[in-house]
C-alpha positions in Angstrom: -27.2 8.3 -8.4 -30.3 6.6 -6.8 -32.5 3.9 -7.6 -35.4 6.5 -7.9 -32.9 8.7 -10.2 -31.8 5.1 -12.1 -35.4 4.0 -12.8 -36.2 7.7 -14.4 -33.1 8.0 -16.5 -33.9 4.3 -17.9 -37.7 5.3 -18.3 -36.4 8.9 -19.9 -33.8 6.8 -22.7 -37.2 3.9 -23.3 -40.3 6.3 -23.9 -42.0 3.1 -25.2 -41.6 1.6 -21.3 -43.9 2.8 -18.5 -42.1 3.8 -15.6 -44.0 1.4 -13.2 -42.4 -1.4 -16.0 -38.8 0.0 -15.9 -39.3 0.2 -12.0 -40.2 -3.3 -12.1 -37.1 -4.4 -14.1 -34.6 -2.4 -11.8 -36.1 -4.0 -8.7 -36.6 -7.3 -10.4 -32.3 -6.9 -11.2 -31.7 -5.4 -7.5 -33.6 -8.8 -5.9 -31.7 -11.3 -7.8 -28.1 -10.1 -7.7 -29.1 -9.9 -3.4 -30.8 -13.2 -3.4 -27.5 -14.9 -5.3 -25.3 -13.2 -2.3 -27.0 -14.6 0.0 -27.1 -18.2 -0.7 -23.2 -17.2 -1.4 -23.3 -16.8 -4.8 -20.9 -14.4 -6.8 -22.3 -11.8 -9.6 -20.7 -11.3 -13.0 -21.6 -8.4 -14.6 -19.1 -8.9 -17.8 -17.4 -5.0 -18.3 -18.9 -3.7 -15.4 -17.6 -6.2 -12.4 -18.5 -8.8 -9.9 -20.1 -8.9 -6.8 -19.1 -11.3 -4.2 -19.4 -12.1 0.2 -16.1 -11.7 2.0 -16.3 -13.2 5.7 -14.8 -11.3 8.2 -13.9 -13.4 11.5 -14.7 -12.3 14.7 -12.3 -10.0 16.2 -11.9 -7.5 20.1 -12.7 -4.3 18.7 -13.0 -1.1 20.5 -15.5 1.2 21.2 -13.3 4.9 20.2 -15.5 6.6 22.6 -14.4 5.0 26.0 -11.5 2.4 24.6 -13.4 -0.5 26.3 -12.8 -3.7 24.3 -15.8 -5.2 22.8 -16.3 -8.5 21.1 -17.0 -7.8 17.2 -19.4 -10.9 15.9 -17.9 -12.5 12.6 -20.0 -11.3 9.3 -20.1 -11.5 5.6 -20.0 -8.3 4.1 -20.8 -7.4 0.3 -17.4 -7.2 -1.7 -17.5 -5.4 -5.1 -14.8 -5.3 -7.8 -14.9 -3.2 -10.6 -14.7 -5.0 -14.1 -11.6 -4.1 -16.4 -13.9 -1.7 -19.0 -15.0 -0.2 -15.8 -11.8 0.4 -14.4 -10.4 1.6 -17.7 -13.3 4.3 -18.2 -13.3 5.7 -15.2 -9.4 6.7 -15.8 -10.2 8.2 -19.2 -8.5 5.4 -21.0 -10.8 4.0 -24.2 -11.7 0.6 -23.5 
């Protein structure tokens, strides 16, 4: 699913919303949960999961076209773990 299929579906269920509104609240959502990552903040969505930043240290990568070794910057990278209901739904299991 998209954001643009996300915002309709959510407009579709809420016929007393405008879609400009529900559009609104989904990017309103979206902007938060990334401005929390990046002052290094985690995300708790209770039943659904958390998001988090993982650093990953500078390492000699390759490049798989010639083999040359390159140096690969360090970086924080955007780390998602599903929630327990989540898990348990998506492997049929009533939760």
């Amino acid at each position: 699913m998209i954001r643009s299929e996300l915002i309709q579906r959510l407009a579709d269920e809420n016929p007393h919303l405008y879609q400009r509104d529900v559009e609104r609240i989904v990017n309103a959502i979206f902007e938060e949960i990334t401005e929390a990552l990046a002052s290094g903040n985690r995300v708790e969505l209770r039943g659904f999961g958390a998001f988090s930043v993982k650093k990953r240290d500078a390492r000699i990568g390759r490049n798989p076209r010639t083999g040359e070794s390159v140096d690969v910057d360090e970086k924080h990278v955007p780390f998602f773990k599903a929630g327990k209901l989540l898990r348990d739904r998506l492997n049929g299991l009533d939760g």
